[in-house]
C-alpha positions in Angstrom: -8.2 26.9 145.0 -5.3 24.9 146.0 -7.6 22.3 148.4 -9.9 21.8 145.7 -7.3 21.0 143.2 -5.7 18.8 145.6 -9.2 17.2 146.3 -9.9 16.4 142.8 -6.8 15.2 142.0 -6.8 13.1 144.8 -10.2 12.1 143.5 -9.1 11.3 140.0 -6.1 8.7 141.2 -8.6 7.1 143.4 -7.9 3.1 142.7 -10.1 -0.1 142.9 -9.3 -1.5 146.0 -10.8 -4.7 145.2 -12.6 -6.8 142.6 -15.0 -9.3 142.1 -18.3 -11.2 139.9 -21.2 -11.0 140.7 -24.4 -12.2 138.6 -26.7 -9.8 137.6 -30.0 -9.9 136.0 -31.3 -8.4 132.5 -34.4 -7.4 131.3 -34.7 -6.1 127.2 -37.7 -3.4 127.1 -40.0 -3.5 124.2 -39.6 -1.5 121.3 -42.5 1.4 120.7 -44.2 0.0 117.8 -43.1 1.1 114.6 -40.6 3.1 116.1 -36.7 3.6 115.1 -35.0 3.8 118.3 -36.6 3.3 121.6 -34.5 4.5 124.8 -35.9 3.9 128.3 -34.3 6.7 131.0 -36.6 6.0 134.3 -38.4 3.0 136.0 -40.7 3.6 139.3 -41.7 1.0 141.8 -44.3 -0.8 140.2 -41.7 -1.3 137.1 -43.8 1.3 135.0 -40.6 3.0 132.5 -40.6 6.4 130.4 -38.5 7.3 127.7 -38.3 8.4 124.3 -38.7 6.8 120.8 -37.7 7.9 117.3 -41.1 7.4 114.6 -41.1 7.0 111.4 -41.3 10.5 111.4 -38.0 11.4 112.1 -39.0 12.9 115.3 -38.3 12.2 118.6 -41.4 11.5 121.0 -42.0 10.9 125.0 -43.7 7.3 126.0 -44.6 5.2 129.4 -46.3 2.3 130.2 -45.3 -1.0 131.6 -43.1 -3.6 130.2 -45.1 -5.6 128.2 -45.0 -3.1 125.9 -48.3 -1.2 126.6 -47.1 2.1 126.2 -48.9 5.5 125.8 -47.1 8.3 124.1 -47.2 12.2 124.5 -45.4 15.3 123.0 -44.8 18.3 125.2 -44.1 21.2 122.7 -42.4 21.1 119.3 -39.0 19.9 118.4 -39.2 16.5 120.0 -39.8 15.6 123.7 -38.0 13.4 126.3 -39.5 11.7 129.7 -36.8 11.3 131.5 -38.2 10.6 135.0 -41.8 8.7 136.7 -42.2 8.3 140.1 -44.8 6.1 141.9 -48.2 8.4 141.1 -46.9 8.0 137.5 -45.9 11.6 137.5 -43.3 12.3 134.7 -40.9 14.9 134.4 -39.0 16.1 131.2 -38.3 18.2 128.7 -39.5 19.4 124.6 -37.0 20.8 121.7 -35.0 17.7 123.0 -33.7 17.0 119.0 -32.0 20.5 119.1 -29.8 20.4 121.5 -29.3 23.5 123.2 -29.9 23.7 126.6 -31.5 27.9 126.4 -33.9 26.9 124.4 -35.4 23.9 125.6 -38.6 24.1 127.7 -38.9 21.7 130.8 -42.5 20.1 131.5 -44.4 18.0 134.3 -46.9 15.8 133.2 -49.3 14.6 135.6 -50.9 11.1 135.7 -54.4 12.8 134.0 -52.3 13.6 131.4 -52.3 17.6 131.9 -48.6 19.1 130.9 -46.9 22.1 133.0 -44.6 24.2 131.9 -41.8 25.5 134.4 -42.5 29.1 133.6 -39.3 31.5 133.4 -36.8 28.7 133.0 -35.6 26.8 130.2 -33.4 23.4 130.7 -34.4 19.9 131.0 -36.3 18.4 134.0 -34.8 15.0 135.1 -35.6 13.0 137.9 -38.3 13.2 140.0 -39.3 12.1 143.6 -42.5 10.7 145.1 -43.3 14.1 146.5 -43.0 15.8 143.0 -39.6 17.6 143.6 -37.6 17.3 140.5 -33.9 17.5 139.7 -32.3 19.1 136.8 -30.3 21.6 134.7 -31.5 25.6 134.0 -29.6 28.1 131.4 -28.6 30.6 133.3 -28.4 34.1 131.3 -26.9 36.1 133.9 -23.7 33.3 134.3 -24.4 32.3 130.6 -23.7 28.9 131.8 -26.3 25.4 132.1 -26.6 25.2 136.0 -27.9 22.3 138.5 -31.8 23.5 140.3 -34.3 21.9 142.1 -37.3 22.7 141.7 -41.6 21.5 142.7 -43.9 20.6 140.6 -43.8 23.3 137.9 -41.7 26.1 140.1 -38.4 26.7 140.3 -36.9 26.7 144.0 -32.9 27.1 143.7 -30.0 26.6 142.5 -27.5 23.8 143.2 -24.1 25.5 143.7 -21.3 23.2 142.8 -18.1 24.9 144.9 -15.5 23.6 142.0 -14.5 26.0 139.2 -16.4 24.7 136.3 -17.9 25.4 133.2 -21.2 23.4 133.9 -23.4 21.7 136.1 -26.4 19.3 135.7 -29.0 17.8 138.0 -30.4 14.2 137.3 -31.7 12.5 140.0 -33.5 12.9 143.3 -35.0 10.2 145.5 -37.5 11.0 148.1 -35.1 12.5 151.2 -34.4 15.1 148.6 -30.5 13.7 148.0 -29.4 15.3 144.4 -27.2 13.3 142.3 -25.5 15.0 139.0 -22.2 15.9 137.4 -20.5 19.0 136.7 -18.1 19.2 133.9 -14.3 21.2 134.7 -13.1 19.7 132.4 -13.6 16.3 132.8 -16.9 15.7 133.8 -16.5 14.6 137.5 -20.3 13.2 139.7 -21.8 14.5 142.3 -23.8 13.5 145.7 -26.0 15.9 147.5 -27.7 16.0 150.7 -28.8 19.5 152.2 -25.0 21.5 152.0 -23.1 18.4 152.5 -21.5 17.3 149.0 -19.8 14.2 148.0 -17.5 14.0 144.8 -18.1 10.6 142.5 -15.4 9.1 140.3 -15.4 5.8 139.0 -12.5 3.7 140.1 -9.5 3.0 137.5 -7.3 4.6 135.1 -9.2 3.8 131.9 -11.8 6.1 133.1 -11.9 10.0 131.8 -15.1 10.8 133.6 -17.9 10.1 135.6 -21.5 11.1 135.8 -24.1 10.1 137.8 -28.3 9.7 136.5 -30.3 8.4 139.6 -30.4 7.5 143.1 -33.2 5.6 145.2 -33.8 5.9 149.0 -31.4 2.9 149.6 -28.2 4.2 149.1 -28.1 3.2 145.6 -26.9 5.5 143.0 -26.6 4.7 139.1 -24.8 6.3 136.4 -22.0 5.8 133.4 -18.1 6.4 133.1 -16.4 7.1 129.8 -13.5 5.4 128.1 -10.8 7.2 126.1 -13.3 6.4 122.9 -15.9 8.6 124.9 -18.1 5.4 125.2 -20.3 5.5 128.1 -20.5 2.0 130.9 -22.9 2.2 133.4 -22.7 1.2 137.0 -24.0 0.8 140.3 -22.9 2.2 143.1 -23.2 1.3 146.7 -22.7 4.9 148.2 -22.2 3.9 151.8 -19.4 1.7 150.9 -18.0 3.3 147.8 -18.8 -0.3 146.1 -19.0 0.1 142.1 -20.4 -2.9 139.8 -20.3 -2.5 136.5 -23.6 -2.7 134.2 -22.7 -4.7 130.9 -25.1 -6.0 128.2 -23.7 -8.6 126.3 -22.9 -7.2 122.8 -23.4 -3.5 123.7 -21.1 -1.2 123.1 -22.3 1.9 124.6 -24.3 1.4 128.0 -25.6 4.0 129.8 -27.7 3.7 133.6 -30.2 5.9 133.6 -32.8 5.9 136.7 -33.4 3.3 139.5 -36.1 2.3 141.4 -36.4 1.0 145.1 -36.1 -2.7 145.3 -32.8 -2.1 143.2 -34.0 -1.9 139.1 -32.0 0.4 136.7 -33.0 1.9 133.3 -30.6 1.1 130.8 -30.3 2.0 127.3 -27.4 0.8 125.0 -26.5 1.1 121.1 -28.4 -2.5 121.0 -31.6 -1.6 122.8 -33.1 -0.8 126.3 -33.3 -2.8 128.9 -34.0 -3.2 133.1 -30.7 -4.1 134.7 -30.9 -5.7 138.4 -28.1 -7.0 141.0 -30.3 -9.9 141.7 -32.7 -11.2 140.3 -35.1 -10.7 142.9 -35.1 -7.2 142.4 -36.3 -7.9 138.6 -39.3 -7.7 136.7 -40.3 -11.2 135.1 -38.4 -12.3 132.1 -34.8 -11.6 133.6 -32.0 -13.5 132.3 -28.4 -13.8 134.1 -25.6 -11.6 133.2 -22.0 -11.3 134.8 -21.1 -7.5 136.6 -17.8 -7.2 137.6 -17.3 -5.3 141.3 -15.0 -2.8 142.5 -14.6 -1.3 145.7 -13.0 2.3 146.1 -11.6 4.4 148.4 -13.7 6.8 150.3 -15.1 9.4 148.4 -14.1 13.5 149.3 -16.7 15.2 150.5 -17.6 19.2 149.7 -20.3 22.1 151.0 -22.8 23.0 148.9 -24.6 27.0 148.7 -27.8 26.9 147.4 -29.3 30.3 146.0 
């Protein structure tokens, strides 16, 4: 117990090492029409996004489409229902009962591109991310630990458990890219991010002192890993991360408040949603769907991050 506290400690006074600007590239996603809120949580390779919308019925509904705002919208069960991850066959992953809140009762689906919905029988949780190869990421209530708990799973079945090695109180899975690396948080208290590939872990925390935790939402298979950090206030940044060379830049929209980074795809473009909309956030503009303006993202460059073993069950 003494090496992890030392390790997370250690991981917790990590420091920027060095700044910089870069310019960035934004993107604002259409609303759903006649919706209240629309949040966009994944984007595949041919910029087609998911997400959820708010009608004028109060409730809380799953969408896709592409970015000029032809969308086509699904529920999954009652309660409300989240997409929260595509991938290239326009496969979606998610989850229903996503207005109440509670992680035991909340029943995880896979919708495939003909529109059929599965259900991942025996489990309840919510299915993130999702890979190329239909292997998803995400977060299971387990009633014999009584305690939310990272998985993996294919398709609709269930195939193990993530077993973050920290004491902790929870764990989530959110993102998986096609070599099967697991991205995620667990929460200790604080809520600290996670890298995994196979048993071999690695411990996320965004650089600086203003930060009280870290959690990370997507990865592609280019080294690139998005996620948010929290503030005192509890309000959520996103960033980019550069896992080979612990490299951090900061995703801002101009006027938001709250930003949080979502999913990314591979040539580089992140789901974002803030209290001010959604929109695709890019490094370059290259990387960008049509219609990007330029936005300023600061970059910080952190020590190496810890590394841990993993048990899967």
């Amino acid at each position: 117990m003494r090496n992890l506290q030392k390790l997370i400690l250690g991981c917790l006074g990590a420091a920027a090492l060095a700044s910089s600007a870069v310019a960035a590239s934004l993107v604002p996603v259409p609303d759903v029409p006649n919706s209240k809120k629309t949040t966009v949580f994944a984007i595949n390779d041919y910029d087609v996004v998911a997400g959820s919308y708010i009608g004028k019925d109060g409730v809380e509904h799953a969408f896709f489409g592409t970015l000029d705002g032809n969308y086509t919208t699904f529920d999954a069960g009652p309660g409300g229902t989240e997409a929260r991850g595509i991938n290239n066959a326009g496969v979606i992953s998610g989850f229903s009962n996503s207005q109440d809140g509670v992680t035991s009762n909340q029943t995880m689906f896979i919708r495939n591109a003909n529109g059929k919905i599965g259900f991942i029988g025996g489990y309840f949780g919510q299915a993130q991310g999702i890979n190329n190869s239909n292997h998803i990421a995400g977060t299971f209530w387990d009633f014999n630990d009584f305690a939310a708990a990272a998985f993996v799973g294919h398709n609709t079945k269930f195939e193990r458990e993530l077993r973050i090695p920290f004491v902790h109180q929870a764990s989530q899975g959110e993102g998986i890219n096609d070599n099967g690396d697991v991205v995620g948080s667990f929460f200790q208290p604080p809520v600290h991010g996670y890298i995994v590939n196979g048993h071999n872990g690695t411990l996320v925390d965004y650089p600086g002192s203003k930060s009280t935790g870290t959690a990370v939402h997507g990865i592609n298979n280019n080294g690139q890993a998005v996620g948010q950090w929290f503030n005192a206030g509890e309000r959520p940044r996103g960033f980019l991360l550069d896992i080979a060379s612990s490299t951090f830049t900061d995703i801002e929209v101009p006027g938001a408040k709250k930003v949080a980074a979502w999913k990314i795809n591979n040539a580089g473009a992140v789901a974002v949603s803030t209290d001010i909309g959604s929109f695709i956030w890019c490094a370059s503009d290259s990387a960008c769907p049509a219609g990007a303006k330029s936005v300023k993202a600061a970059v910080h460059v952190a020590k190496p991050f810890p590394h841990f073993t993993v048990e899967s069950r």
